[in-house]
N, CA, C and O atoms as CSV, one atom per row, in Angstrom:
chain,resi,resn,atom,element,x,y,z
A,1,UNK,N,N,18.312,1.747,17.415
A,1,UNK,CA,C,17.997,2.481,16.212
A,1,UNK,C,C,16.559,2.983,16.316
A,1,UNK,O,O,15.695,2.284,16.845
A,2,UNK,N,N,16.321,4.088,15.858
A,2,UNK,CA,C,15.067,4.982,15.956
A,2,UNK,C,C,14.747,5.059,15.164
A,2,UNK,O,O,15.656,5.087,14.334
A,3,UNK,N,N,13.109,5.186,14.456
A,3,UNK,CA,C,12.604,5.240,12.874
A,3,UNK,C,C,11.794,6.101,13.121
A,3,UNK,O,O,10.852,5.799,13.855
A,4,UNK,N,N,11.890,7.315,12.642
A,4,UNK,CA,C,10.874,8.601,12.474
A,4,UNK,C,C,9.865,8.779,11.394
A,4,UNK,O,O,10.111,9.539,10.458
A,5,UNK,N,N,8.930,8.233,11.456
A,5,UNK,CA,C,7.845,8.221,10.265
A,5,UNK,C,C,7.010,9.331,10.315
A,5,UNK,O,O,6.513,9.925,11.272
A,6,UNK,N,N,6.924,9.562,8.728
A,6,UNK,CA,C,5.723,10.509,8.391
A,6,UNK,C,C,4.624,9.932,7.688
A,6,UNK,O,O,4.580,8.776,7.266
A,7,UNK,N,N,3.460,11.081,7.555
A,7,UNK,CA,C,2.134,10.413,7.089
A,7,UNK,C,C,2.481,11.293,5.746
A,7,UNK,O,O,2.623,12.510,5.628
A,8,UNK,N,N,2.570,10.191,4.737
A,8,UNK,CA,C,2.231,10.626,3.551
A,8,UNK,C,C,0.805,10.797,2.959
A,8,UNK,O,O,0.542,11.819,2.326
A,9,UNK,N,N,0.065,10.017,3.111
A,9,UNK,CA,C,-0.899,9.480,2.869
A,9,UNK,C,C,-1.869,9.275,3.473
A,9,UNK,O,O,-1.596,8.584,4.455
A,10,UNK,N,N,-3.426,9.639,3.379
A,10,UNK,CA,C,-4.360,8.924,4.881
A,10,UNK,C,C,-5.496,9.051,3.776
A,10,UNK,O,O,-5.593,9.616,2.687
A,11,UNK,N,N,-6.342,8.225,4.608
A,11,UNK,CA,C,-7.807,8.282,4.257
A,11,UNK,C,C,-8.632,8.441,5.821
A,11,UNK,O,O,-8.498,7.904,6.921
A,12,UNK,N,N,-9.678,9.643,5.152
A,12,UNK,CA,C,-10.237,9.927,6.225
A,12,UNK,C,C,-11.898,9.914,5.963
A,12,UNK,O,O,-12.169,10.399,4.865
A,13,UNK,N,N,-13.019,9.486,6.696
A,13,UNK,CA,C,-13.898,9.337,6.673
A,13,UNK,C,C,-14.664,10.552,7.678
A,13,UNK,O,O,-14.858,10.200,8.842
A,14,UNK,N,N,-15.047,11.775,7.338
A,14,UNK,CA,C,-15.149,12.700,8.460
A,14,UNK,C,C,-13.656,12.842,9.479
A,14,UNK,O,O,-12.499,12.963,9.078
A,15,UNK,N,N,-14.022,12.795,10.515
A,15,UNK,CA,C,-13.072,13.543,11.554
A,15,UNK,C,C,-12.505,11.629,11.495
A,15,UNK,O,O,-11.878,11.394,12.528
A,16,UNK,N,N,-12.545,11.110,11.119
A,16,UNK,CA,C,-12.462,9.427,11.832
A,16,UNK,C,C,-11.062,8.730,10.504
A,16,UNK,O,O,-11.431,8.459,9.362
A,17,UNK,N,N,-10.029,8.603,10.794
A,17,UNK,CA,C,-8.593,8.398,9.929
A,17,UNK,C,C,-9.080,7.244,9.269
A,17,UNK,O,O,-10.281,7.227,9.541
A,18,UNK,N,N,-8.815,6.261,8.547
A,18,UNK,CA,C,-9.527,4.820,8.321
A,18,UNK,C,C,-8.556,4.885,8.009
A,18,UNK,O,O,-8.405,3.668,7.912
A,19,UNK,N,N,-7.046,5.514,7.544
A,19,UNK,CA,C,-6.008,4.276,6.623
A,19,UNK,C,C,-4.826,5.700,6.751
A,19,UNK,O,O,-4.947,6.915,6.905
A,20,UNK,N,N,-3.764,4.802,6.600
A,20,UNK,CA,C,-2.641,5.866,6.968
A,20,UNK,C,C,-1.021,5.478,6.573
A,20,UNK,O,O,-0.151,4.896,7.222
A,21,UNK,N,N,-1.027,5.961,5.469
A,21,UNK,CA,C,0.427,5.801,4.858
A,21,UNK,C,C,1.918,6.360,5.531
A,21,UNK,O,O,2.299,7.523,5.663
A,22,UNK,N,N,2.499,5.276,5.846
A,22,UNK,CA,C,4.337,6.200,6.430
A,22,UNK,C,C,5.093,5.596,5.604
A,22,UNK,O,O,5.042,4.563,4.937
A,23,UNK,N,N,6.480,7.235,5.935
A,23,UNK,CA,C,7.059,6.360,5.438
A,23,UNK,C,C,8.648,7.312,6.383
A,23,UNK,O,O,8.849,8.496,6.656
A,24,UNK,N,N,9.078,6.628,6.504
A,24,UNK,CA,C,10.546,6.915,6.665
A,24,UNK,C,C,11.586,7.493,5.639
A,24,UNK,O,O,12.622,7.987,6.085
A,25,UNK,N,N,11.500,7.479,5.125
A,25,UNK,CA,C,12.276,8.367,4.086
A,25,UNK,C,C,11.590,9.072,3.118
A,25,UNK,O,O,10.560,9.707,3.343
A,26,UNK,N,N,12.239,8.959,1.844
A,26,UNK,CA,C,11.138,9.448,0.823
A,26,UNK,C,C,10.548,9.230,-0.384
A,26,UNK,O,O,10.087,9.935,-1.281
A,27,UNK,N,N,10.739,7.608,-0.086
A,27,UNK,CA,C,9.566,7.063,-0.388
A,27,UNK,C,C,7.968,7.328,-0.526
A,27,UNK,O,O,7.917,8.044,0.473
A,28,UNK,N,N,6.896,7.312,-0.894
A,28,UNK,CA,C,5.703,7.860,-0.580
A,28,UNK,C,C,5.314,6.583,1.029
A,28,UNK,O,O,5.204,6.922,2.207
A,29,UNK,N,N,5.242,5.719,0.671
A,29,UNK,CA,C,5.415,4.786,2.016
A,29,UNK,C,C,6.129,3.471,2.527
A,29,UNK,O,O,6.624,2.612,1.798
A,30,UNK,N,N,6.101,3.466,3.652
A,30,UNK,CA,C,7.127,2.135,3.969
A,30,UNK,C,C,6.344,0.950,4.596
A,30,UNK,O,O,6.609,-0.234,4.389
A,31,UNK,N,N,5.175,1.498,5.524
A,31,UNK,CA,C,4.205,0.847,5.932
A,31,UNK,C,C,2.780,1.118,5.754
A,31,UNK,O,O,2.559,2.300,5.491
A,32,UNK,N,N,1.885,0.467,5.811
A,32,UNK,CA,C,0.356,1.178,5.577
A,32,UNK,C,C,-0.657,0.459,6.695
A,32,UNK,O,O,-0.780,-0.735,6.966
A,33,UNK,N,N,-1.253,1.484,7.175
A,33,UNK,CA,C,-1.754,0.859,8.749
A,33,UNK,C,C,-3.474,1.090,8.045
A,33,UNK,O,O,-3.708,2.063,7.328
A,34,UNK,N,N,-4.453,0.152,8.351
A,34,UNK,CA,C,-5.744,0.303,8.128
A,34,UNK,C,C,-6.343,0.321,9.411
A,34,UNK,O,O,-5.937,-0.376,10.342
A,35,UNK,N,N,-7.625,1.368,9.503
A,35,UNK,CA,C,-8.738,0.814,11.041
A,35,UNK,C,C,-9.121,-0.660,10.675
A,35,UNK,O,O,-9.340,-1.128,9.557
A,36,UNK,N,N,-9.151,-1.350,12.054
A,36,UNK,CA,C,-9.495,-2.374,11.863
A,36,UNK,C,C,-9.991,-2.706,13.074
A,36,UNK,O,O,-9.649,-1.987,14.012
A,37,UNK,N,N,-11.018,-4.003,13.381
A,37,UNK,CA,C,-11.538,-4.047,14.702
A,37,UNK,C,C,-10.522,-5.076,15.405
A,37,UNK,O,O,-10.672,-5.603,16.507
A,38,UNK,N,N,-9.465,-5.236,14.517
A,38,UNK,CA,C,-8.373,-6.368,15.378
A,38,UNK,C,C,-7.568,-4.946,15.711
A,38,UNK,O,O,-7.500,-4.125,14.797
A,39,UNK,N,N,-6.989,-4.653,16.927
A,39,UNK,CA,C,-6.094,-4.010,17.059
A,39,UNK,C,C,-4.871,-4.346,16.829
A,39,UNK,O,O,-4.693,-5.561,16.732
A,40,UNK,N,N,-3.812,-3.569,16.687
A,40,UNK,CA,C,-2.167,-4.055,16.664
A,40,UNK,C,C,-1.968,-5.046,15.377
A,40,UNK,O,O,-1.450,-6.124,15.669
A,41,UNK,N,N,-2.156,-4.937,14.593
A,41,UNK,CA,C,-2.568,-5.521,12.804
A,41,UNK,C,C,-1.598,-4.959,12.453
A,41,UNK,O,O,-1.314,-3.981,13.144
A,42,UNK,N,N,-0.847,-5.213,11.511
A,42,UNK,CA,C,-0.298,-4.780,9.966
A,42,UNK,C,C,-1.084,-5.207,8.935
A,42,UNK,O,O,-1.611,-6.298,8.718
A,43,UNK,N,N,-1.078,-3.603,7.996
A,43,UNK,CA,C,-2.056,-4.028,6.451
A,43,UNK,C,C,-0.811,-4.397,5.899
A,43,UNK,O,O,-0.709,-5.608,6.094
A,44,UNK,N,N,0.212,-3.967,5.296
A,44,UNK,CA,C,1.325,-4.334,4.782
A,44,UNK,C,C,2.524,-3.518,5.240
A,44,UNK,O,O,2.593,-2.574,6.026
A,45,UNK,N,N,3.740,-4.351,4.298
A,45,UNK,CA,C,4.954,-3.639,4.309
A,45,UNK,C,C,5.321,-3.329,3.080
A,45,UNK,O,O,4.818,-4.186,2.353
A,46,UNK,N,N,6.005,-2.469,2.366
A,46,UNK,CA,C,5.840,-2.006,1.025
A,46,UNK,C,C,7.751,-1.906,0.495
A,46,UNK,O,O,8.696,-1.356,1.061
A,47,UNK,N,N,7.685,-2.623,-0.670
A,47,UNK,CA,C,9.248,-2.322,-1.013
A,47,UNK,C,C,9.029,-1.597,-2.117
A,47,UNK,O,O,8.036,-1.776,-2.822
A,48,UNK,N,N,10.094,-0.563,-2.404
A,48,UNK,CA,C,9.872,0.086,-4.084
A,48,UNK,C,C,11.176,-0.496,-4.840
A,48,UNK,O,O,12.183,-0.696,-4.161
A,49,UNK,N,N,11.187,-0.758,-6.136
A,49,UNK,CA,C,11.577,-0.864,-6.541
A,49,UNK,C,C,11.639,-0.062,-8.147
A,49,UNK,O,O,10.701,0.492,-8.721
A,50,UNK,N,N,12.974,-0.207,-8.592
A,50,UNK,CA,C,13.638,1.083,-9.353
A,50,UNK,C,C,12.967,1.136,-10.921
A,50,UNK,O,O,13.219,2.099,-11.646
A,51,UNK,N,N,12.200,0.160,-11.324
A,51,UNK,CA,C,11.763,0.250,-12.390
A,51,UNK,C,C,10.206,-0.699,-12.738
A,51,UNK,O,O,10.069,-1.832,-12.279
A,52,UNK,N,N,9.508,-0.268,-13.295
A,52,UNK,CA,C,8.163,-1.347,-13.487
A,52,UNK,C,C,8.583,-3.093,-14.075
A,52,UNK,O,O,8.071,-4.193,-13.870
A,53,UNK,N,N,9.596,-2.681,-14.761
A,53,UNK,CA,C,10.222,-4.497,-15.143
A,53,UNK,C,C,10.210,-5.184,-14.454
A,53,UNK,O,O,9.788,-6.332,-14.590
A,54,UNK,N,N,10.778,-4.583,-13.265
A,54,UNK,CA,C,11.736,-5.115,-11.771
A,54,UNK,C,C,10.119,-5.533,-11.044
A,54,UNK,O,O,10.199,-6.613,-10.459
A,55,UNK,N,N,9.136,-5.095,-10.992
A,55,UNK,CA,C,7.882,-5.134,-10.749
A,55,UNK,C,C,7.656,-6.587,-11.042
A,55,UNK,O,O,7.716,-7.619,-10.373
A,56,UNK,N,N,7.277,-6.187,-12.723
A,56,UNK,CA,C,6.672,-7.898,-13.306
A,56,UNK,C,C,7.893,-8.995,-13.178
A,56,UNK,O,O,7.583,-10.185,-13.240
A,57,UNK,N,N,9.149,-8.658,-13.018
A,57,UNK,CA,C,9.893,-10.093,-12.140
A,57,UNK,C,C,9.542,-10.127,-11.587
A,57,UNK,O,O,8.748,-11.061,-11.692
A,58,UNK,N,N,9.394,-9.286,-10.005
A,58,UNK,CA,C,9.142,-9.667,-8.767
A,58,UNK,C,C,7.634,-11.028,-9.151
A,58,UNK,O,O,7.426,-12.070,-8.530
A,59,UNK,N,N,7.121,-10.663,-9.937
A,59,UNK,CA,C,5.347,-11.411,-10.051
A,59,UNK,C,C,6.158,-12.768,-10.681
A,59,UNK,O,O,5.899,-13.853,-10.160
A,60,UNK,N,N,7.181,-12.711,-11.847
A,60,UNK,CA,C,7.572,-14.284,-12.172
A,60,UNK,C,C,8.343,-14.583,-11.103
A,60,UNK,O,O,7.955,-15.742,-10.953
A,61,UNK,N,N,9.286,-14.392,-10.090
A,61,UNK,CA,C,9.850,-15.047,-8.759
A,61,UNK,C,C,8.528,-15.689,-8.114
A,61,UNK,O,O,8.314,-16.868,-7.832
A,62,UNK,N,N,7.519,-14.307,-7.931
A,62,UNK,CA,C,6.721,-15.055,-7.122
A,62,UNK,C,C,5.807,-15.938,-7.029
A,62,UNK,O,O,5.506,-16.515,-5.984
A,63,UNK,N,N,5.096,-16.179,-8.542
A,63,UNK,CA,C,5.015,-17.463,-9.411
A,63,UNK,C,C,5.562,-19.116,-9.146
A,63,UNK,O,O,5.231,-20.193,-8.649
A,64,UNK,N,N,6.826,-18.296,-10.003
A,64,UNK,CA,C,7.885,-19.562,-9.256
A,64,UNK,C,C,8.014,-19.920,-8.304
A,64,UNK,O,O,8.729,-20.916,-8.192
A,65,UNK,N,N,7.420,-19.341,-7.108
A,65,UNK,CA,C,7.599,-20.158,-5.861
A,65,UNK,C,C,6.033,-20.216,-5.227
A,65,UNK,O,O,5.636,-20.280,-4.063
A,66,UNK,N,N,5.404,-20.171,-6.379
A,66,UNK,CA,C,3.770,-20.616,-5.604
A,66,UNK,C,C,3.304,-19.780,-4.732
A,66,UNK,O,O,2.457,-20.153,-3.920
A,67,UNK,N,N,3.777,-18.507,-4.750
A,67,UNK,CA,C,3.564,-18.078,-3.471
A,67,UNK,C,C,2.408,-16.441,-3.566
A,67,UNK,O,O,2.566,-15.309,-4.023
A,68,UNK,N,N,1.573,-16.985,-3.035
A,68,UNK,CA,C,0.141,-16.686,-3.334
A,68,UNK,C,C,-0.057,-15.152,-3.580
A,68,UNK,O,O,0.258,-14.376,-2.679
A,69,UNK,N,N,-0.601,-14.648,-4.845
A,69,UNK,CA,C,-0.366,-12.869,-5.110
A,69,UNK,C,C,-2.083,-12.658,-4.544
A,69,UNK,O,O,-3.040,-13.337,-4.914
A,70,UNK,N,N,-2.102,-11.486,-3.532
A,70,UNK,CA,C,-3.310,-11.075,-3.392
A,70,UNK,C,C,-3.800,-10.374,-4.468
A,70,UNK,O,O,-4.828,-10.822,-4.976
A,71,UNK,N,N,-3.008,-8.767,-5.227
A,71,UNK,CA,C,-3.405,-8.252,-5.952
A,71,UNK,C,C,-2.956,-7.784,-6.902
A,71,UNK,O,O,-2.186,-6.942,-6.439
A,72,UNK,N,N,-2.866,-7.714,-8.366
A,72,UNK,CA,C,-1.976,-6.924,-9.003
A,72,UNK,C,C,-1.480,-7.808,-10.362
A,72,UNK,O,O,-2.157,-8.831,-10.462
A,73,UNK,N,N,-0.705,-7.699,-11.179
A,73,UNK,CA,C,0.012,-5.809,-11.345
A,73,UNK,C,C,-1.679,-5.620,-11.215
A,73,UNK,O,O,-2.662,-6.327,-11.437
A,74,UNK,N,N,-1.387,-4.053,-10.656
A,74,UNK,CA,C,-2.378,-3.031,-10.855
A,74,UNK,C,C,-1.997,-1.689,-10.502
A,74,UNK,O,O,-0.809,-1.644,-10.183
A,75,UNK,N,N,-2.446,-0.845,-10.461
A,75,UNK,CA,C,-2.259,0.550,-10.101
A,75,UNK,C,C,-3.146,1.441,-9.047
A,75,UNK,O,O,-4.349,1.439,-8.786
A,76,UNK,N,N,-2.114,2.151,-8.589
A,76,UNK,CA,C,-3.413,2.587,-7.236
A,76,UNK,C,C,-3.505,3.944,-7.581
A,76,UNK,O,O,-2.897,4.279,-8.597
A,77,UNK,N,N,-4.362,5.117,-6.734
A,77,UNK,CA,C,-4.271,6.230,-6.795
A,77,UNK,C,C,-3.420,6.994,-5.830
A,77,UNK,O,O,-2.502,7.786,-6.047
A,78,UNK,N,N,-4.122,6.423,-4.335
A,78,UNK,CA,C,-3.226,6.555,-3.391
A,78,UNK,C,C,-1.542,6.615,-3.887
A,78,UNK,O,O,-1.597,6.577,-5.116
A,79,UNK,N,N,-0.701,6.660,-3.643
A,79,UNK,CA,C,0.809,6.709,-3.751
A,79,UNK,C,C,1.092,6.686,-5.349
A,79,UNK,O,O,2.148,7.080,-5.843
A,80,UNK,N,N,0.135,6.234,-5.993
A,80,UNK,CA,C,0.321,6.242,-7.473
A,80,UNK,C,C,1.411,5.100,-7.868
A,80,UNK,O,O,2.209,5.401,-8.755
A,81,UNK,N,N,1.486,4.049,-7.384
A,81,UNK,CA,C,2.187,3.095,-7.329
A,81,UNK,C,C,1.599,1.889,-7.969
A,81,UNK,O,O,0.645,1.243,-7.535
A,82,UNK,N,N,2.491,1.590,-9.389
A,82,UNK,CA,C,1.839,0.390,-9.718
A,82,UNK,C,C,2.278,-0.524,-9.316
A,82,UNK,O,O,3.492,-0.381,-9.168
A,83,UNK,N,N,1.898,-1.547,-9.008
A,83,UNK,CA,C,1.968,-2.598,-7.912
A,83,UNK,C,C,1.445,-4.039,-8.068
A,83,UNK,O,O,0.562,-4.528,-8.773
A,84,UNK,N,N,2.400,-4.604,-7.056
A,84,UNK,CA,C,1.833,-6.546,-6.685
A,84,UNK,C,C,1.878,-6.574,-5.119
A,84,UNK,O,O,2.711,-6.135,-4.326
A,85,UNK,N,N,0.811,-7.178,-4.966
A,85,UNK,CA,C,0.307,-7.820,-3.884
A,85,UNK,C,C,0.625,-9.007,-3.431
A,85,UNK,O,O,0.399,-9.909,-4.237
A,86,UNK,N,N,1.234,-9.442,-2.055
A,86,UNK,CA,C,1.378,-10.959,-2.127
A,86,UNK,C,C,1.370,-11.004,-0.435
A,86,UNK,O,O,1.181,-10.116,0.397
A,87,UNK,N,N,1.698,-12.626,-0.294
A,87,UNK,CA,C,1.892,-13.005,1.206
A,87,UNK,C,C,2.745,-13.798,1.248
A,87,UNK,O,O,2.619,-14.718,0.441
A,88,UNK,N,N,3.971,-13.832,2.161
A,88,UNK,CA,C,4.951,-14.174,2.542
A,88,UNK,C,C,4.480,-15.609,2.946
A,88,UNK,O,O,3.393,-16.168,2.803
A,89,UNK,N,N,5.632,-16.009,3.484
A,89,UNK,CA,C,5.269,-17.528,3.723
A,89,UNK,C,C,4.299,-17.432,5.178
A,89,UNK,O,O,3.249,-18.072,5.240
A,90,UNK,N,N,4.729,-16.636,6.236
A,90,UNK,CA,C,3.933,-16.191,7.318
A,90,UNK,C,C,2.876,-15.447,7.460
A,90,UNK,O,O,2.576,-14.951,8.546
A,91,UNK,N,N,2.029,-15.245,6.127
A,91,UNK,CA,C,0.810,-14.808,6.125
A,91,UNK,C,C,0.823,-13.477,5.930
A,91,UNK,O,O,-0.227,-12.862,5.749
A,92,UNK,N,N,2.127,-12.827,5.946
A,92,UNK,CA,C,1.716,-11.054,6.023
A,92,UNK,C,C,1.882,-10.639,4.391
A,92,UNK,O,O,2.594,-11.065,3.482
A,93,UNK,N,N,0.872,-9.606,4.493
A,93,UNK,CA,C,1.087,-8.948,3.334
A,93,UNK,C,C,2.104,-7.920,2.858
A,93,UNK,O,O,2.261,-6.788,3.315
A,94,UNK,N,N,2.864,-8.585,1.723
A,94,UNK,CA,C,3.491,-7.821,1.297
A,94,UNK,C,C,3.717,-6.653,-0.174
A,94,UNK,O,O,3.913,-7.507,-1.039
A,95,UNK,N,N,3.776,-5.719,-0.688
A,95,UNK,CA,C,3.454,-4.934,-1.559
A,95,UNK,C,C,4.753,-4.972,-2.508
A,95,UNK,O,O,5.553,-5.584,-1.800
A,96,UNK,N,N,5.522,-4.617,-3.901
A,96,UNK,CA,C,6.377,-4.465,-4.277
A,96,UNK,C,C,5.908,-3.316,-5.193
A,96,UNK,O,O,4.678,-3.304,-5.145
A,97,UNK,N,N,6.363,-2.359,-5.996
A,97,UNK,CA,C,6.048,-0.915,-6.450
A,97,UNK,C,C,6.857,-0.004,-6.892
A,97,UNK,O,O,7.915,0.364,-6.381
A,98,UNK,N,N,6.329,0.380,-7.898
A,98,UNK,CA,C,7.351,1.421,-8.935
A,98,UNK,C,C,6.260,2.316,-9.138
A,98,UNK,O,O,5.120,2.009,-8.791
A,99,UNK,N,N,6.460,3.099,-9.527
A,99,UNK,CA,C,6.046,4.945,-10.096
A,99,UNK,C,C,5.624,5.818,-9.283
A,99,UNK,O,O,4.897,6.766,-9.582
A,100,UNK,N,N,6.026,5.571,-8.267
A,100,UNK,CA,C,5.356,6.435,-7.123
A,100,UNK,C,C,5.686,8.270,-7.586
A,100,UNK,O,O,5.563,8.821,-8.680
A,101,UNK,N,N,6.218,8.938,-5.983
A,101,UNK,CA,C,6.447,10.185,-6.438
A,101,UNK,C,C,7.428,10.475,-5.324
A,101,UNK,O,O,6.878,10.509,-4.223
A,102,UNK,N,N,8.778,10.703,-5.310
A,102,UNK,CA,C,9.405,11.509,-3.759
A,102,UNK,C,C,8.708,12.145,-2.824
A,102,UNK,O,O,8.251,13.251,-3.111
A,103,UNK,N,N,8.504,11.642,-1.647
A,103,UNK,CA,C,7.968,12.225,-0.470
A,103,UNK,C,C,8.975,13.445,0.100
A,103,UNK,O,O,10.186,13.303,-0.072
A,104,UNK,N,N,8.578,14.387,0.634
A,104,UNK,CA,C,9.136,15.557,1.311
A,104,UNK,C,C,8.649,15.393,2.524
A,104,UNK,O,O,7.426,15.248,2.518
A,105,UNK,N,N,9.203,15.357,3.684
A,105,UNK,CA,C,8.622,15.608,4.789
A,105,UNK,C,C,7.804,16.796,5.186
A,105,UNK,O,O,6.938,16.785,6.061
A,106,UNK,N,N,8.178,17.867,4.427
A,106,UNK,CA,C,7.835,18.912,4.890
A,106,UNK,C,C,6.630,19.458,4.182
A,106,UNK,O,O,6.131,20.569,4.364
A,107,UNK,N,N,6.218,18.494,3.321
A,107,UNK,CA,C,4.641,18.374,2.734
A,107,UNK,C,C,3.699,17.852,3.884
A,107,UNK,O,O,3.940,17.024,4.763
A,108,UNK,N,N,2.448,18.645,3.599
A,108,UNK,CA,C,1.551,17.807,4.181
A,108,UNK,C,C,1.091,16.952,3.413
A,108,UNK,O,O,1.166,17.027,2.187
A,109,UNK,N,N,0.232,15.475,4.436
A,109,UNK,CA,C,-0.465,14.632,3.769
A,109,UNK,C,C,-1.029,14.604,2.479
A,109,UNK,O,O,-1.210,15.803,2.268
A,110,UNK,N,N,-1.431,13.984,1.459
A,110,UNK,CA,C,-2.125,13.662,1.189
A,110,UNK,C,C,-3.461,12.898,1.649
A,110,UNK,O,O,-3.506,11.835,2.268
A,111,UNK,N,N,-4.631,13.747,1.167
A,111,UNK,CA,C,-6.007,13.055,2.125
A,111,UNK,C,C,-6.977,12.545,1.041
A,111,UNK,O,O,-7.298,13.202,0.050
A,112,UNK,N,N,-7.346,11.487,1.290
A,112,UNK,CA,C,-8.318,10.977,0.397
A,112,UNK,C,C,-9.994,10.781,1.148
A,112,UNK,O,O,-10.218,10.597,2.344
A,113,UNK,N,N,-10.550,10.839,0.538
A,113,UNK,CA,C,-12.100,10.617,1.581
A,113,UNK,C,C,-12.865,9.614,1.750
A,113,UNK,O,O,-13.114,9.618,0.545
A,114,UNK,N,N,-13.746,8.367,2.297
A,114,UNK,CA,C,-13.925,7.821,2.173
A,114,UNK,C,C,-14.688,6.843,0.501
A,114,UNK,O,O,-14.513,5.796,-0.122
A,115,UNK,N,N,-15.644,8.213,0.464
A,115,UNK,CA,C,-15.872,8.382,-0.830
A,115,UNK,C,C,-15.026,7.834,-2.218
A,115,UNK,O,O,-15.643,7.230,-3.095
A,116,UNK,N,N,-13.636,8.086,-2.330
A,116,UNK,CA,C,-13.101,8.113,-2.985
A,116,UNK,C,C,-12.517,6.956,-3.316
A,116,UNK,O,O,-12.195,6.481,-4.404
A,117,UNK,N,N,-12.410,6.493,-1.984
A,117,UNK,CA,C,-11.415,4.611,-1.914
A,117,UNK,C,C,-11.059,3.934,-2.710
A,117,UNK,O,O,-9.895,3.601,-2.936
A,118,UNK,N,N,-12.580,3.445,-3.584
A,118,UNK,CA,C,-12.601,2.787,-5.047
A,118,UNK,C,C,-11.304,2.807,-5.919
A,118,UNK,O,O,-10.541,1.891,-6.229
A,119,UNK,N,N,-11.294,4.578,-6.314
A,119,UNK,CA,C,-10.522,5.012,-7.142
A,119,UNK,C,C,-9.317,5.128,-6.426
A,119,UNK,O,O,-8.366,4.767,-7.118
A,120,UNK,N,N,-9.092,5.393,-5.618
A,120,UNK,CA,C,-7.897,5.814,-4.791
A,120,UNK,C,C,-6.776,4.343,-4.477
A,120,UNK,O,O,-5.551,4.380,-4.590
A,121,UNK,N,N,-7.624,3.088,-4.058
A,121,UNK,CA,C,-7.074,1.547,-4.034
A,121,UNK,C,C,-6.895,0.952,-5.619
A,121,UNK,O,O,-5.979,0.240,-6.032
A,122,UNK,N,N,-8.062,1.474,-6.371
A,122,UNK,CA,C,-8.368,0.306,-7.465
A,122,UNK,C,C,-7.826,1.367,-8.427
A,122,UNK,O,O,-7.930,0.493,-9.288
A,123,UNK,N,N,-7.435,2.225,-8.977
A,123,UNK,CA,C,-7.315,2.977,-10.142
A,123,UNK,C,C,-7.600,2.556,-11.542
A,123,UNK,O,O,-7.436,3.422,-12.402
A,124,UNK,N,N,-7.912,1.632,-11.836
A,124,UNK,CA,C,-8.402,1.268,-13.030
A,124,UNK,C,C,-9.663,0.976,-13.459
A,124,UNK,O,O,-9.995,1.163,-14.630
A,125,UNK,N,N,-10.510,0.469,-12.506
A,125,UNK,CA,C,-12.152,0.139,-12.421
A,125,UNK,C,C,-12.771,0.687,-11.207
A,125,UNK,O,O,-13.850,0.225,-10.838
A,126,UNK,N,N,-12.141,1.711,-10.492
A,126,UNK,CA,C,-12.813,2.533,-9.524
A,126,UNK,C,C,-13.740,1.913,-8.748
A,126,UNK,O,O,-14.853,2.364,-8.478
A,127,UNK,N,N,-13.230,0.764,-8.349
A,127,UNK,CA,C,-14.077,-0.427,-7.530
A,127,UNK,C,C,-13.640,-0.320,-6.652
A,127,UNK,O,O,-12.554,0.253,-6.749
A,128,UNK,N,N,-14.082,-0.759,-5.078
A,128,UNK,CA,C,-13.662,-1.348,-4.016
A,128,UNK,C,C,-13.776,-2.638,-3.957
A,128,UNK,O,O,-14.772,-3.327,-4.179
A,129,UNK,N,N,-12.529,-3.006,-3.594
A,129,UNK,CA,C,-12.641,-4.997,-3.498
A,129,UNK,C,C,-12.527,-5.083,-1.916
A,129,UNK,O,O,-11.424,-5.005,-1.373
A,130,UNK,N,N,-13.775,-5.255,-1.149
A,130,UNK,CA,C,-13.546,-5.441,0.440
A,130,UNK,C,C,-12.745,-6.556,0.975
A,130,UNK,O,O,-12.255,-6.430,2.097
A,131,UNK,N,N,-12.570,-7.561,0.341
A,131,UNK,CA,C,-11.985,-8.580,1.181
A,131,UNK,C,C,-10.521,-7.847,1.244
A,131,UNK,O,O,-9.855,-7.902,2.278
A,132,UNK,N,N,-9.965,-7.013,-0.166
A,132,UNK,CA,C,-8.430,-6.372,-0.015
A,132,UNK,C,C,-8.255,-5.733,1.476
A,132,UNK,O,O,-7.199,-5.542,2.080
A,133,UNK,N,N,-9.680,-5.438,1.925
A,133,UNK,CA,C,-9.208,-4.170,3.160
A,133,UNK,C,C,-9.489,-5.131,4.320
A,133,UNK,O,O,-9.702,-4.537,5.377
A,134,UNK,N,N,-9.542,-6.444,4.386
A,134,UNK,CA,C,-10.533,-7.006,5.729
A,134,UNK,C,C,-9.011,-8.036,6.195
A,134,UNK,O,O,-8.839,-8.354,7.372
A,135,UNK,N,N,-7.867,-8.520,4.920
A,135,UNK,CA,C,-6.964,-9.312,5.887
A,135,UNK,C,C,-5.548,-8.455,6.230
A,135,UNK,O,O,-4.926,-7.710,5.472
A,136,UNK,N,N,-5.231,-8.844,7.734
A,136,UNK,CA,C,-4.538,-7.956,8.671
A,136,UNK,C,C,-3.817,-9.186,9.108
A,136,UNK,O,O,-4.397,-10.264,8.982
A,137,UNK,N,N,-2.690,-9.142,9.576
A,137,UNK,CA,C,-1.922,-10.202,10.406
A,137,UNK,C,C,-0.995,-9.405,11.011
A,137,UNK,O,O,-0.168,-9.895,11.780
């Protein structure tokens, strides 16, 4: 089986990519790759789901099983996806997400600038939280 991904999404710092949204269908993304000085990393894997309710369950399941939320609910700018953050039992990060927007392949990217990150990750307090961008597994 073959998976043909597109870049929905990137952040670019000058000529230099720092972050890069795919996705295989049309979804806005399926995976999200960050620069990082570890090579061969995953930032996450991203599920959508069909309604924001379905969201705040996903946060009481994951509650219920202790199982540690990095970020969220919150809302991003990037993909426009409000969202939870968490880690699997094996350390990787995983995303769950509603409100995005249908991806077209035949759109180009969306580009965000470094500048912008704050607002673009954090959408509500236009902050950057660095430790969000520093764990990779």
């Amino acid at each position: 089986m073959e998976f043909e991904f597109s870049i929905s999404e990137k952040v670019v710092d000058g000529d230099l990519q720092l972050a890069s949204f795919l996705t295989c269908g049309m979804k806005t993304h399926d995976l999200a790759l960050i620069r990082h000085v570890e090579k061969g990393k995953l930032y996450h894997a991203s599920f959508l789901l069909g309604f924001w309710e379905e969201v705040l369950r996903a946060a009481n399941i994951i509650g219920k099983h202790k199982i540690s939320i990095d970020i969220g609910p919150t809302r991003h700018g990037i993909t426009r996806g409000r969202t939870i953050y968490f880690f699997d039992p094996s350390g990787n990060r995983s995303e769950v997400f509603h409100g995005s927007y249908d991806w077209y392949p035949d759109h180009e990217p969306i580009t965000w600038t470094a500048d912008e990150l704050g607002g673009a990750i954090f959408y509500h307090d236009q902050k950057l939280n660095e430790r969000f961008l520093s764990v990779v597994t």
